[in-house]
N, C-alpha and C positions, 0 to 999 in steps of 0.2 A: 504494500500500500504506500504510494509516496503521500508527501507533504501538501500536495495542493488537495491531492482527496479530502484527506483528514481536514485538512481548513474548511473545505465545505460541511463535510458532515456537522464539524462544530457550529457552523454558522445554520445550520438549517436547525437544528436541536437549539440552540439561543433561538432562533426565529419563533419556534412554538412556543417557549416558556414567554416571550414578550406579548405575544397573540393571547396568550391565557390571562396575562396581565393585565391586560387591556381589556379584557372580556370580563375580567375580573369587576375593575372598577368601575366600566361601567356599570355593571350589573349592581355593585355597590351605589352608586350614585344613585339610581333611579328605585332599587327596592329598599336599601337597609341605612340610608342616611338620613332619618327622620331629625334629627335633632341637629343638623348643619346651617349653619349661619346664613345660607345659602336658600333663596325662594325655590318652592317648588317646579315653577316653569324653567326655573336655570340648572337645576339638578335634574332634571328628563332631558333638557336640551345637552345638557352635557354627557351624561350617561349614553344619549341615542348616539352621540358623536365619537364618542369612546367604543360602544359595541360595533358601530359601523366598521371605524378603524381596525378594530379586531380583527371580525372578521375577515376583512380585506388581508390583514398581515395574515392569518390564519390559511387561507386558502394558500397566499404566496408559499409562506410557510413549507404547506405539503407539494405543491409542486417542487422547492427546495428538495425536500427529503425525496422525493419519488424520482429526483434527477441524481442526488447523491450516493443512496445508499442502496438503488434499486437502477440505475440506468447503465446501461454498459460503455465505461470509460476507457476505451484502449485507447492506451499514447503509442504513438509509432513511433 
């Protein structure tokens, strides 16, 4: 396995934990931040922007993995 393999897999494994992240809080935002200094319309607004995000990084994400750990990389 060289060195540039390995960089990707890390990077594609980082990709998903930041995707969960983000899924995270938005999901925090919009269900479980009842008591945030923050009005309600700006905590949905923000949450919807944060899931959005997610999921976006999420999909990239697994295209990442499905190109790293499952594609066939021969160097000539």
């Amino acid at each position: 396995m060289n060195g540039n393999r390995l960089m990707q897999q890390l990077n594609a494994i980082f990709s998903i934990f930041m995707a969960l992240f983000y899924l995270g809080v938005g999901c925090f935002f919009i269900f479980f931040s009842d008591r945030s200094y923050l009005d309600k319309p700006v905590r949905v607004i923000m949450g919807s922007a944060f899931l959005l995000y997610g999921i976006y990084r999420a999909y990239n994400a697994f295209t990442k993995i499905a190109g790293a750990f499952f594609g066939n990389n021969k160097q000539d």
